[in-house]
Backbone as XML, in Angstrom:
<?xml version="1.0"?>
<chain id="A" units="angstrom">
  <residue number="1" name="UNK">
    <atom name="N" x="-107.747" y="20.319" z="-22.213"/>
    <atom name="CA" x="-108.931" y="19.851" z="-21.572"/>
    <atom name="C" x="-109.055" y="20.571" z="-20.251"/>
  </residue>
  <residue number="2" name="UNK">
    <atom name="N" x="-110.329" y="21.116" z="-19.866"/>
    <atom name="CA" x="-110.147" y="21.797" z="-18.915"/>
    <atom name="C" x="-111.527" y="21.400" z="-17.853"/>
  </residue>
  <residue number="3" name="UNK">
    <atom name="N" x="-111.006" y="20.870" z="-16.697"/>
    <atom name="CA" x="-111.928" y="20.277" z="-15.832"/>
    <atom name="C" x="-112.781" y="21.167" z="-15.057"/>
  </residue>
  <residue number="4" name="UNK">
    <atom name="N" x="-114.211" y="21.382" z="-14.633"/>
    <atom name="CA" x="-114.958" y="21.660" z="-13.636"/>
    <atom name="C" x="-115.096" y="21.150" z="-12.498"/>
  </residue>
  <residue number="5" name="UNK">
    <atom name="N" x="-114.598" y="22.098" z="-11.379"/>
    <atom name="CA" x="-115.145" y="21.765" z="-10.459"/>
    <atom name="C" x="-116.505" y="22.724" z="-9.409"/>
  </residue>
  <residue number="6" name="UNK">
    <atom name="N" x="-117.299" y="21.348" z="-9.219"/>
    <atom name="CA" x="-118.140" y="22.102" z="-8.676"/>
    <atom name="C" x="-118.666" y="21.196" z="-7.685"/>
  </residue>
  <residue number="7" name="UNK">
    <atom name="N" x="-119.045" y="22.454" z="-6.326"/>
    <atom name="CA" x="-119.158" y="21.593" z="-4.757"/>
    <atom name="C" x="-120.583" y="22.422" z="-4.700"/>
  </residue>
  <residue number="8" name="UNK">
    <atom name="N" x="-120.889" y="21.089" z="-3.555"/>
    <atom name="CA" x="-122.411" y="21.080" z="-3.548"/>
    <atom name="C" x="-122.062" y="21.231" z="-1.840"/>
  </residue>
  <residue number="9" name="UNK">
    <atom name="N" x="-123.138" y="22.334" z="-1.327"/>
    <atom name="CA" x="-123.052" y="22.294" z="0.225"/>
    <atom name="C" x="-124.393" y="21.597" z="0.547"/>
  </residue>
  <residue number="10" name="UNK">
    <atom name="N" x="-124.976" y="21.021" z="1.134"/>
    <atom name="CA" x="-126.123" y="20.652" z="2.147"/>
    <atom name="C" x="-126.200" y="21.073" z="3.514"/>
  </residue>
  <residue number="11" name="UNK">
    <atom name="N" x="-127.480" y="21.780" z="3.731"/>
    <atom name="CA" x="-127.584" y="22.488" z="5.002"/>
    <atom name="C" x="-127.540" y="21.464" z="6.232"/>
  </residue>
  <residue number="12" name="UNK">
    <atom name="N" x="-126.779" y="21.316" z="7.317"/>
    <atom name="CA" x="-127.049" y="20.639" z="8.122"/>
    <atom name="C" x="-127.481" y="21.025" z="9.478"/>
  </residue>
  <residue number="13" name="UNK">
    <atom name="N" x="-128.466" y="20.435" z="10.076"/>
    <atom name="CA" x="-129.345" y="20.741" z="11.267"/>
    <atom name="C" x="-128.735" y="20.143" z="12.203"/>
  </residue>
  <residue number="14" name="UNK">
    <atom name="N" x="-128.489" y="21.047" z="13.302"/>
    <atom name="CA" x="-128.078" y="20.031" z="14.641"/>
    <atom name="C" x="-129.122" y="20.395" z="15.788"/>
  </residue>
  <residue number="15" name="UNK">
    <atom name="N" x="-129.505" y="19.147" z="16.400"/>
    <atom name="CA" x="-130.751" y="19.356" z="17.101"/>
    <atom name="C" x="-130.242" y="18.656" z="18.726"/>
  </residue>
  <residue number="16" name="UNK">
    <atom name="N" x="-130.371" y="19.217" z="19.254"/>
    <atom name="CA" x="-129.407" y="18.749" z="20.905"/>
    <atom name="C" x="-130.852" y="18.037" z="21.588"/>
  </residue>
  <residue number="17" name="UNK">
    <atom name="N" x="-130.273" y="17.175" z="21.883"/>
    <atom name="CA" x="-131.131" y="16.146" z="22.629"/>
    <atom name="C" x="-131.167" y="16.075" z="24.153"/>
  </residue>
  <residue number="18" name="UNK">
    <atom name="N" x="-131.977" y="16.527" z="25.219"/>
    <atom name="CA" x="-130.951" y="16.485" z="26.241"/>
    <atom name="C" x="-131.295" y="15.338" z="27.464"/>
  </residue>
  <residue number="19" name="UNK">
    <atom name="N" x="-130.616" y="14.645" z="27.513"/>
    <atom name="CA" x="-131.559" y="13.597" z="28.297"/>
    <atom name="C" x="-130.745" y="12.995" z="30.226"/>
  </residue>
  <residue number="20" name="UNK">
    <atom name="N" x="-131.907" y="12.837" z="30.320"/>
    <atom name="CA" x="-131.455" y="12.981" z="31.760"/>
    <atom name="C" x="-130.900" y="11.718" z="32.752"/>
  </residue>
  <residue number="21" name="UNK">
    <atom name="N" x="-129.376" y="11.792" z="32.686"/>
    <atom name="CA" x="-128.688" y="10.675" z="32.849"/>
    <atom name="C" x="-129.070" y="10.096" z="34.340"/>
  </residue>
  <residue number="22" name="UNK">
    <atom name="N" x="-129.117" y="11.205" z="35.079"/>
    <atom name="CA" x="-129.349" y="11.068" z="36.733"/>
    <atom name="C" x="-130.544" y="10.161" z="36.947"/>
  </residue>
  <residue number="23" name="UNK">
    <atom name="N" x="-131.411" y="10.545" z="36.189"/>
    <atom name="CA" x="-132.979" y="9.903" z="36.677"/>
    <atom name="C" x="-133.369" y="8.393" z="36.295"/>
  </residue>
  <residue number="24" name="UNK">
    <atom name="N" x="-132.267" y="8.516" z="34.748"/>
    <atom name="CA" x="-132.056" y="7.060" z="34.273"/>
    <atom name="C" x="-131.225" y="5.938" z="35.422"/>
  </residue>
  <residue number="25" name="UNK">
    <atom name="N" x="-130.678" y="6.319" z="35.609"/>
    <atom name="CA" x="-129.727" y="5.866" z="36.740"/>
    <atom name="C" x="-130.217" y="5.299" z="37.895"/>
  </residue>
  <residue number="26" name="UNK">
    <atom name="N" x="-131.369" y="6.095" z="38.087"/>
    <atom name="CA" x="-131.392" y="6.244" z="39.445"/>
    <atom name="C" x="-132.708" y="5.575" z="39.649"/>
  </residue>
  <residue number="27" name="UNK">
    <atom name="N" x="-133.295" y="5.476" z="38.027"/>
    <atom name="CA" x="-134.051" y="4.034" z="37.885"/>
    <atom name="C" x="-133.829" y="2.913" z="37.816"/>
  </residue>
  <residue number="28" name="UNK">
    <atom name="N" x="-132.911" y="2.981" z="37.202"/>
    <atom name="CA" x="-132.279" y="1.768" z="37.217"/>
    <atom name="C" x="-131.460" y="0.680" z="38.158"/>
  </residue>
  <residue number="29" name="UNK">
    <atom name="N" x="-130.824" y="1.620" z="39.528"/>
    <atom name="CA" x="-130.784" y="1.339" z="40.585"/>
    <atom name="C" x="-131.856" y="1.184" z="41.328"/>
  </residue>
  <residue number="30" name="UNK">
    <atom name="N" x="-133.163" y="1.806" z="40.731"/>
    <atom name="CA" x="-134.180" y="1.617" z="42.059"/>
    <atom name="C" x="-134.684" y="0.164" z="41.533"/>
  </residue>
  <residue number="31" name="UNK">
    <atom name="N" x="-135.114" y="-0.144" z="40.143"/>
    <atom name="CA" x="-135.151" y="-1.728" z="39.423"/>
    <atom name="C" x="-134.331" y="-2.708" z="39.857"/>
  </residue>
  <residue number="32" name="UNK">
    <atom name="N" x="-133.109" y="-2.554" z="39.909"/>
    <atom name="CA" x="-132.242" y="-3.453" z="40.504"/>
    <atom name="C" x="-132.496" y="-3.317" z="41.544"/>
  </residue>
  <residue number="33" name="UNK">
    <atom name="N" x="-132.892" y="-2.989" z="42.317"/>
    <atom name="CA" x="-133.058" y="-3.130" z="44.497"/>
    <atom name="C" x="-134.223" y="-3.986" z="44.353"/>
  </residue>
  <residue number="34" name="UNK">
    <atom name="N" x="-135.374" y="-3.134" z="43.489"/>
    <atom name="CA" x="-136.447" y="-4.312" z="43.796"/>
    <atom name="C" x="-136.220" y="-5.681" z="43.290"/>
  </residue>
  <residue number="35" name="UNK">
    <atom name="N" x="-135.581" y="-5.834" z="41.607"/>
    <atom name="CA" x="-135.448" y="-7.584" z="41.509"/>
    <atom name="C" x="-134.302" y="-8.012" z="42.368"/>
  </residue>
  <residue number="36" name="UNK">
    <atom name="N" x="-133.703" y="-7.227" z="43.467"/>
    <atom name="CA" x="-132.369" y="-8.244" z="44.277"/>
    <atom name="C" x="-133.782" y="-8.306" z="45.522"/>
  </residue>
  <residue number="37" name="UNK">
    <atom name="N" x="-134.331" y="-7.168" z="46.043"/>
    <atom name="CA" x="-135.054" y="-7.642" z="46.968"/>
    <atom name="C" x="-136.366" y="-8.827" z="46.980"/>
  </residue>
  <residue number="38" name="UNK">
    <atom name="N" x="-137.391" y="-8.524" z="45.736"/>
    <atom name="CA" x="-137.968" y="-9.978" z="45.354"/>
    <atom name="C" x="-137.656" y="-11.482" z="45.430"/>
  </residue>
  <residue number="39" name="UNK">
    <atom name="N" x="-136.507" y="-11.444" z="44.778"/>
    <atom name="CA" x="-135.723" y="-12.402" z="44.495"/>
    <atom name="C" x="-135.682" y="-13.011" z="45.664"/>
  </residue>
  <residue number="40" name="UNK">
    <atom name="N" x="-134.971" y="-12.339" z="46.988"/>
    <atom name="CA" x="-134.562" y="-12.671" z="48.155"/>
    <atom name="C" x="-135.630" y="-13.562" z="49.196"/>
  </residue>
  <residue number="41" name="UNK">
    <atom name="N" x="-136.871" y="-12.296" z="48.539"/>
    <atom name="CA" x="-138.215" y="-12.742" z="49.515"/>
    <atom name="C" x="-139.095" y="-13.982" z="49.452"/>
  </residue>
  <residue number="42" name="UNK">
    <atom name="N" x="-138.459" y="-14.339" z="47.592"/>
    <atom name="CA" x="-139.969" y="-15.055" z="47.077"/>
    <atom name="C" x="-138.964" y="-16.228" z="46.673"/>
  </residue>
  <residue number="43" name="UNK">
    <atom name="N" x="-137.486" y="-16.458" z="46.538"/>
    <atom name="CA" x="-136.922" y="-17.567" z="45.832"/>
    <atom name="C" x="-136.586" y="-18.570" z="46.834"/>
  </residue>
  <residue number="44" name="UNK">
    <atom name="N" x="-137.152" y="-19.903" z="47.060"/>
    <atom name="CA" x="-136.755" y="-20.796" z="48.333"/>
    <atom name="C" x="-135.443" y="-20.906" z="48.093"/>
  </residue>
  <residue number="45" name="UNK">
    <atom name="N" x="-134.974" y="-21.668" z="48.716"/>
    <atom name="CA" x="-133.689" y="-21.715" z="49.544"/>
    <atom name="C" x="-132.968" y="-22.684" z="48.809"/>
  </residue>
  <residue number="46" name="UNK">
    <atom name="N" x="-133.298" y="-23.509" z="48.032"/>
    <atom name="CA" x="-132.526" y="-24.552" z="47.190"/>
    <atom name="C" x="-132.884" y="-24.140" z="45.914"/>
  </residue>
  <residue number="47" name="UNK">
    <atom name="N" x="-133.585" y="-23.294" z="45.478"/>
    <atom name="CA" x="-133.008" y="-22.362" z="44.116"/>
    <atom name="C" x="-132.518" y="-21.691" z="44.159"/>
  </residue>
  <residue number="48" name="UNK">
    <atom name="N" x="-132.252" y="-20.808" z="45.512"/>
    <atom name="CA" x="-130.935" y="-19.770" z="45.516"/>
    <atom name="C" x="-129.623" y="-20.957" z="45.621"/>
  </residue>
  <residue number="49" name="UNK">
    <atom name="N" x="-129.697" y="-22.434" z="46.358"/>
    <atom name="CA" x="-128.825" y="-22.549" z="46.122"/>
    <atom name="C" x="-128.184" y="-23.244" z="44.738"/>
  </residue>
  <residue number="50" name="UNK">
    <atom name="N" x="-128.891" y="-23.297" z="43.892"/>
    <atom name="CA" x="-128.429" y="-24.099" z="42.716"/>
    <atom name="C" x="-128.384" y="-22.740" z="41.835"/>
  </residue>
  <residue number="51" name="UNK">
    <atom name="N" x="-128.644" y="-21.680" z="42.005"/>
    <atom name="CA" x="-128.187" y="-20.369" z="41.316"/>
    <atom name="C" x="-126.747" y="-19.687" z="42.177"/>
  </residue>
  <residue number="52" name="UNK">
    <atom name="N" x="-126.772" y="-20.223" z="42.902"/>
    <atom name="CA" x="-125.289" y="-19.877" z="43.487"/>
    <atom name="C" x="-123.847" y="-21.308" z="42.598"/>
  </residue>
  <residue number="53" name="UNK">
    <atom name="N" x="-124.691" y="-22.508" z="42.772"/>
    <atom name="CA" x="-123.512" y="-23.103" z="41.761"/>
    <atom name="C" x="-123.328" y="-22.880" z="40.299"/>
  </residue>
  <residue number="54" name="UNK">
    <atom name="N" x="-125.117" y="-22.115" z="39.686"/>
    <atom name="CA" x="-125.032" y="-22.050" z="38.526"/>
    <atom name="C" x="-123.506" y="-21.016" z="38.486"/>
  </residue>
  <residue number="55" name="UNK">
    <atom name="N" x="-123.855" y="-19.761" z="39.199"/>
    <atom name="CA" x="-122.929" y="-18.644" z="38.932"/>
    <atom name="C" x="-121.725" y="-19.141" z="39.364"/>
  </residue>
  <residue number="56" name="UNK">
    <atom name="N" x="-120.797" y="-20.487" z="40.210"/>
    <atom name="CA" x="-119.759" y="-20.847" z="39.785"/>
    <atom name="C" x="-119.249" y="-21.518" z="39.026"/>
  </residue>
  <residue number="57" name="UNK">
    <atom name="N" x="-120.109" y="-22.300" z="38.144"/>
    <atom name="CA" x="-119.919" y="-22.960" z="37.020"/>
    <atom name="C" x="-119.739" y="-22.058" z="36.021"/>
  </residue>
  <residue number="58" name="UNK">
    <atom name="N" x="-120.882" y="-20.858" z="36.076"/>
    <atom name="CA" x="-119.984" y="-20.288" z="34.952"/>
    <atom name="C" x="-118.930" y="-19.373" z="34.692"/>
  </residue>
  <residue number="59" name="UNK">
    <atom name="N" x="-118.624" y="-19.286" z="36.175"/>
    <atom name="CA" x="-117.527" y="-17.962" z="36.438"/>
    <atom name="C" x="-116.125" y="-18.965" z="36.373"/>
  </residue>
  <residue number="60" name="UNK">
    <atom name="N" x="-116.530" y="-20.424" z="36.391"/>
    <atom name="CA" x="-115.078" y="-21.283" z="36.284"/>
    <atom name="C" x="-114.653" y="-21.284" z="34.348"/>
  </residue>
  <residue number="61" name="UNK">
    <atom name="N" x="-116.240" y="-21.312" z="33.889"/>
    <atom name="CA" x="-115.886" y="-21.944" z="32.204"/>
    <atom name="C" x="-115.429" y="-20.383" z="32.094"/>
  </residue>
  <residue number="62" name="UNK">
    <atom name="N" x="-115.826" y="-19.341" z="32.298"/>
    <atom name="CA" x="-115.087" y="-18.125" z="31.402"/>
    <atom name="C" x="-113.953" y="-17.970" z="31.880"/>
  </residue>
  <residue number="63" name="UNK">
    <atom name="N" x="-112.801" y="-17.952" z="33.255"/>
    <atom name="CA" x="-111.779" y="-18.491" z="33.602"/>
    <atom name="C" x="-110.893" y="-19.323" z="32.831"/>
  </residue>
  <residue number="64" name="UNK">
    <atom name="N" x="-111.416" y="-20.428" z="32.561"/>
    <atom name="CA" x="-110.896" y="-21.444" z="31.468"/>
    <atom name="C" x="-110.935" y="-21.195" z="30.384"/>
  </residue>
  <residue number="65" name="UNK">
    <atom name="N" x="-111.643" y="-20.451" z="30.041"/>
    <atom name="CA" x="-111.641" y="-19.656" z="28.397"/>
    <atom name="C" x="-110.702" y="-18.870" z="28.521"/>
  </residue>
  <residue number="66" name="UNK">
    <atom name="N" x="-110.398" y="-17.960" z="29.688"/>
    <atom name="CA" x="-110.128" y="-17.052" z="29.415"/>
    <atom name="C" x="-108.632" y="-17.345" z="29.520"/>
  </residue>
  <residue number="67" name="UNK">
    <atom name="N" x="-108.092" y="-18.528" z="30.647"/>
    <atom name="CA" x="-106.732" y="-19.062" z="30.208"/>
    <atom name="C" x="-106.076" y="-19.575" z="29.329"/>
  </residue>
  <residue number="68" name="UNK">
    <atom name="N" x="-107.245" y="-19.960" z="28.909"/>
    <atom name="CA" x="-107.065" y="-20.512" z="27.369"/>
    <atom name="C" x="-106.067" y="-19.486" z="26.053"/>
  </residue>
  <residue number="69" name="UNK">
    <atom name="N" x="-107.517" y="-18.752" z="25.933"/>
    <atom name="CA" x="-107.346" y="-17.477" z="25.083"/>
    <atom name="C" x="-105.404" y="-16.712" z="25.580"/>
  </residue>
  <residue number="70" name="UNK">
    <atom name="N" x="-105.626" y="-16.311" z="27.198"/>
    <atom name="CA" x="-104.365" y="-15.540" z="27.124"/>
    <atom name="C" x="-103.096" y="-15.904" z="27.140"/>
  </residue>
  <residue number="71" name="UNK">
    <atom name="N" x="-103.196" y="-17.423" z="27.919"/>
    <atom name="CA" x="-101.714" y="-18.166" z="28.873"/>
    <atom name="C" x="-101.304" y="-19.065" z="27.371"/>
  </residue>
  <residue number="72" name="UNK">
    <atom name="N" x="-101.993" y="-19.931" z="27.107"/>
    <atom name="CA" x="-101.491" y="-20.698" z="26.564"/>
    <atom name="C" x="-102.705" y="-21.982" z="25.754"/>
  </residue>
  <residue number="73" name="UNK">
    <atom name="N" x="-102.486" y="-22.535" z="25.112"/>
    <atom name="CA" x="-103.209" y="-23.243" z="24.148"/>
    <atom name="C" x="-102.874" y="-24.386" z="23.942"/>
  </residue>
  <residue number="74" name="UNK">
    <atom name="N" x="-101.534" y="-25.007" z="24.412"/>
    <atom name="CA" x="-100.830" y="-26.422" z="25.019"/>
    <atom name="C" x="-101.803" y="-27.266" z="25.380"/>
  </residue>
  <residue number="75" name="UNK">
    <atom name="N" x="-102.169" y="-27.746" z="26.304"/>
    <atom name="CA" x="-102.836" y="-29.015" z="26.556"/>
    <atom name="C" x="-104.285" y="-28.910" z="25.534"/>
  </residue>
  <residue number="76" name="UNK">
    <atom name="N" x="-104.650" y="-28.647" z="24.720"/>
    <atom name="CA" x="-105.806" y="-28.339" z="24.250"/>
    <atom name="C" x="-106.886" y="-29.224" z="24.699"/>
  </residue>
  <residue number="77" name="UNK">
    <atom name="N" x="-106.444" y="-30.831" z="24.398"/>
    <atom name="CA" x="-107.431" y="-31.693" z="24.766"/>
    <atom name="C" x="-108.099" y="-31.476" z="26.580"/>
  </residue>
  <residue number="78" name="UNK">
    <atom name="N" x="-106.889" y="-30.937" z="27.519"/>
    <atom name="CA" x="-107.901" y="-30.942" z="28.636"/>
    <atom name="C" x="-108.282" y="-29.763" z="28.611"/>
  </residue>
  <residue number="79" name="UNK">
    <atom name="N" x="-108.495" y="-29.024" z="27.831"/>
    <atom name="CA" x="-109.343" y="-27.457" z="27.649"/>
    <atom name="C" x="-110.155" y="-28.063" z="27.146"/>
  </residue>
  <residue number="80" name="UNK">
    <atom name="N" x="-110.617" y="-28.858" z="26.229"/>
    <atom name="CA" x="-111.759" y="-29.328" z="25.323"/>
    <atom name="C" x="-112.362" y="-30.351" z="26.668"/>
  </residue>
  <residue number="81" name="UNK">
    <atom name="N" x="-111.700" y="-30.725" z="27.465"/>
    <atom name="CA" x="-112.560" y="-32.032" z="28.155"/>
    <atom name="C" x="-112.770" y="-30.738" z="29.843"/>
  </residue>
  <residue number="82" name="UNK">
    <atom name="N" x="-112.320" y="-30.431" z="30.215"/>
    <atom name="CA" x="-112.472" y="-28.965" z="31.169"/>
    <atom name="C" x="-114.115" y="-28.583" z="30.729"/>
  </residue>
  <residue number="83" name="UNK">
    <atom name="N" x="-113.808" y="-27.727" z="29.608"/>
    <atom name="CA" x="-114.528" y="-26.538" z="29.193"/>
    <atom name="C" x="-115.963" y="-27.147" z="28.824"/>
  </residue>
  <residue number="84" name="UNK">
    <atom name="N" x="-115.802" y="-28.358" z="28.446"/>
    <atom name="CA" x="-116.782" y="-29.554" z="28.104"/>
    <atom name="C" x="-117.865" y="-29.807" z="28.897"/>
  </residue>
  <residue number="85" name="UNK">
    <atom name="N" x="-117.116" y="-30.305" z="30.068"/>
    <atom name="CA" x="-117.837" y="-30.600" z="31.400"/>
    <atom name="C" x="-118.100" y="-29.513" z="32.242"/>
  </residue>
  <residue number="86" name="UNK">
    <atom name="N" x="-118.064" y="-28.666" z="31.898"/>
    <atom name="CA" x="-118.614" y="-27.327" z="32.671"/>
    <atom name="C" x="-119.628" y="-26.724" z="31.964"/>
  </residue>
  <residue number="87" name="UNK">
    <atom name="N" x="-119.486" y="-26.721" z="30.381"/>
    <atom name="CA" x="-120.681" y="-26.210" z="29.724"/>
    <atom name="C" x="-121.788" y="-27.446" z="29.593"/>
  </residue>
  <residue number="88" name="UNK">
    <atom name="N" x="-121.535" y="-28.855" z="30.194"/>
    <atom name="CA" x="-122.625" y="-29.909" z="30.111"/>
    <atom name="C" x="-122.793" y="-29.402" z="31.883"/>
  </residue>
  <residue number="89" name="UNK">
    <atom name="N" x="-122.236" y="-29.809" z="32.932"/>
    <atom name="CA" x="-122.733" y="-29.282" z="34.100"/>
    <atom name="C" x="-123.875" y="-28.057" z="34.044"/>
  </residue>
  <residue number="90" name="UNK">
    <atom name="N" x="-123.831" y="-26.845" z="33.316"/>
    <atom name="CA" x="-124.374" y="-26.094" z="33.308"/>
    <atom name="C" x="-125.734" y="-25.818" z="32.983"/>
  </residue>
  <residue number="91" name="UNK">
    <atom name="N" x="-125.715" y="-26.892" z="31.463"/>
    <atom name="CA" x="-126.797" y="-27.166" z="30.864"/>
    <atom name="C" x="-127.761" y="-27.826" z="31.754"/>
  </residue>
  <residue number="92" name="UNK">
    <atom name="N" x="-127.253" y="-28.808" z="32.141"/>
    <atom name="CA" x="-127.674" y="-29.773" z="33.383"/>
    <atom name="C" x="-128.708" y="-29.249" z="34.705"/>
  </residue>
  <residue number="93" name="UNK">
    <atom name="N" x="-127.721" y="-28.516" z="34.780"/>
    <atom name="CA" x="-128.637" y="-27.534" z="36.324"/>
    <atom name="C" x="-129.142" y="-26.986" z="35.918"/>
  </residue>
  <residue number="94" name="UNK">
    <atom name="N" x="-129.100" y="-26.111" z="34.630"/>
    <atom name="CA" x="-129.808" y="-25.397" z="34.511"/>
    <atom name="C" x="-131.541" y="-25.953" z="34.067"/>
  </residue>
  <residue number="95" name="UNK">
    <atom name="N" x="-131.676" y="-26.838" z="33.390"/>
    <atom name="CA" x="-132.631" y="-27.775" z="33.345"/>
    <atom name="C" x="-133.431" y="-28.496" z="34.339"/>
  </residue>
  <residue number="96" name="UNK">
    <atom name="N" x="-132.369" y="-28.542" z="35.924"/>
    <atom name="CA" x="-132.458" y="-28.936" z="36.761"/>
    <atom name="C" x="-133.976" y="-27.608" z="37.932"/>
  </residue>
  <residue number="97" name="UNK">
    <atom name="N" x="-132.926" y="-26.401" z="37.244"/>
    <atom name="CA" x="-133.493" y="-25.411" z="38.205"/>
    <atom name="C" x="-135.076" y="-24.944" z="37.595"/>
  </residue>
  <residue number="98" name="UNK">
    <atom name="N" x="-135.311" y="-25.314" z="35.952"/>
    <atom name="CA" x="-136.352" y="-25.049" z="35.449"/>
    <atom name="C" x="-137.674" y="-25.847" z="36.214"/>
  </residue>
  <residue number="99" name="UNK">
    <atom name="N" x="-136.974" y="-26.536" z="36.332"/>
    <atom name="CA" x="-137.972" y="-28.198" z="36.937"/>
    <atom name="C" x="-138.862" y="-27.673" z="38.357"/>
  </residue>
  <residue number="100" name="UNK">
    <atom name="N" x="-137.512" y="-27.340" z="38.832"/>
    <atom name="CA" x="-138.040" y="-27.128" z="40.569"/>
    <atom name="C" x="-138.220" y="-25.379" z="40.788"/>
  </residue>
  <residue number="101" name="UNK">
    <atom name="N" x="-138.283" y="-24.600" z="39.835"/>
    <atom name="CA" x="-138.701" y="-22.959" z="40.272"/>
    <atom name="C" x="-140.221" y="-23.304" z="40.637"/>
  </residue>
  <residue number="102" name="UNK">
    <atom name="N" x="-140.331" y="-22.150" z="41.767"/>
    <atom name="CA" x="-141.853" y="-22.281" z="41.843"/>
    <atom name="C" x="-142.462" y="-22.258" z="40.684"/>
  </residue>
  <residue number="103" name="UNK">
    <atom name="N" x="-144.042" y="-22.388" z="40.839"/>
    <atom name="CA" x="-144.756" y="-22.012" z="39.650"/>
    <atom name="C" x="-144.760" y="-22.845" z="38.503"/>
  </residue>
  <residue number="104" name="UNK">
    <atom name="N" x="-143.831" y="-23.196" z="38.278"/>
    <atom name="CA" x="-143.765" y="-24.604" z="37.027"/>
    <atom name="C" x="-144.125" y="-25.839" z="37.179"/>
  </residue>
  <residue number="105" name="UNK">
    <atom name="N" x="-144.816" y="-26.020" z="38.333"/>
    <atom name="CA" x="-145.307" y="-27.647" z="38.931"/>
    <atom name="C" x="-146.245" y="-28.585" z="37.859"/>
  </residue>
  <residue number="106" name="UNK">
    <atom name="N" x="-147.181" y="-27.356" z="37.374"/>
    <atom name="CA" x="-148.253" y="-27.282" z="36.148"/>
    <atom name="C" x="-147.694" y="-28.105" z="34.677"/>
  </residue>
  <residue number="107" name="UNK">
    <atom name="N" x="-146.253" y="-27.814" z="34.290"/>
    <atom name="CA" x="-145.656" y="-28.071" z="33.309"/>
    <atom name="C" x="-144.696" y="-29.646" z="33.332"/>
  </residue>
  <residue number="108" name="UNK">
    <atom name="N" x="-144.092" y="-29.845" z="34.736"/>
    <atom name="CA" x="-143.622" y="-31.024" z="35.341"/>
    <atom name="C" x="-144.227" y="-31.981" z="36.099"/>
  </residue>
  <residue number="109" name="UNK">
    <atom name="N" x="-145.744" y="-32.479" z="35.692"/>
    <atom name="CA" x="-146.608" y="-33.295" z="36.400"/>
    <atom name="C" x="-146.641" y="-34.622" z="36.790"/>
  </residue>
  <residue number="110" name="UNK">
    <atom name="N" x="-145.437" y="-35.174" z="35.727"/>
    <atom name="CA" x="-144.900" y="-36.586" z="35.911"/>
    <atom name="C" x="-143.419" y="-36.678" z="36.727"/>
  </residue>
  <residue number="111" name="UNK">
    <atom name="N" x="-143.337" y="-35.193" z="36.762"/>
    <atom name="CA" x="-141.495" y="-35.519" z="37.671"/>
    <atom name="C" x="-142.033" y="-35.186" z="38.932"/>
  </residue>
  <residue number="112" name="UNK">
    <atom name="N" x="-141.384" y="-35.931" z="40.230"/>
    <atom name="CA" x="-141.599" y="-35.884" z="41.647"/>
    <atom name="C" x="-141.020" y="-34.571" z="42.286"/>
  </residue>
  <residue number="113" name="UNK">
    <atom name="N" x="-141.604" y="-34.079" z="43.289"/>
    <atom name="CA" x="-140.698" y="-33.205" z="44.146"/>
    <atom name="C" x="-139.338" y="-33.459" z="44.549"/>
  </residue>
  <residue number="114" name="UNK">
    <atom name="N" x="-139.187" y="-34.832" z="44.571"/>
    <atom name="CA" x="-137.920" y="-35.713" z="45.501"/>
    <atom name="C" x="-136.707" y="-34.939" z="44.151"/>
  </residue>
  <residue number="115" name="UNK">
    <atom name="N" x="-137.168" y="-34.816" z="43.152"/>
    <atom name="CA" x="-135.572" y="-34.463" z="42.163"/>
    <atom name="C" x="-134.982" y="-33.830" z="42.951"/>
  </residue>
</chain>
């Protein structure tokens, strides 16, 4: 019995793309200046500060995850009651901060300013 072999070539095209990393960049830094500078100008002062606890609430739950995950897995139940109350805290404010951003007054007509 005597086998054939036979190879098939396909021409392949290489087409260089060249794209311009600098300018991307350097948009993208100029985007980020304006939403840090907006932000600064137009966000009152008790939504920056409940976006300052948002970002330690969640820089504590990935911490706790993340001790979780590397150190050890022992106490589980106060990882489950920890990790619990930080992802309900979170939810919380964050619901909290929807309420009181400018501009949404229209949508919250029965809740008071006093929240």
């Amino acid at each position: 019995m005597s086998t054939k072999s036979t190879s098939t070539t396909t021409p392949t095209t290489s087409s260089t793309t060249t794209t311009n990393d600098g300018a991307s960049s350097q948009a993208l830094q100029s985007s980020l200046s304006t939403l840090v500078s907006n932000y600064h100008d137009t966000t009152p002062a008790r939504v920056k500060l409940i976006d300052a606890f948002l970002l330690f609430i969640f820089v504590s739950g990935v911490l706790q995850f993340a001790y979780r995950v590397l150190i050890t897995v022992y106490p589980f139940y106060a990882f489950a009651g920890g990790f619990g109350s930080t992802v309900g805290q979170f939810v919380l404010l964050a619901g909290l901060r929807a309420q009181i951003a400018p501009g949404r007054d229209g949508e919250f007509k029965q809740v008071s300013q006093e929240r």
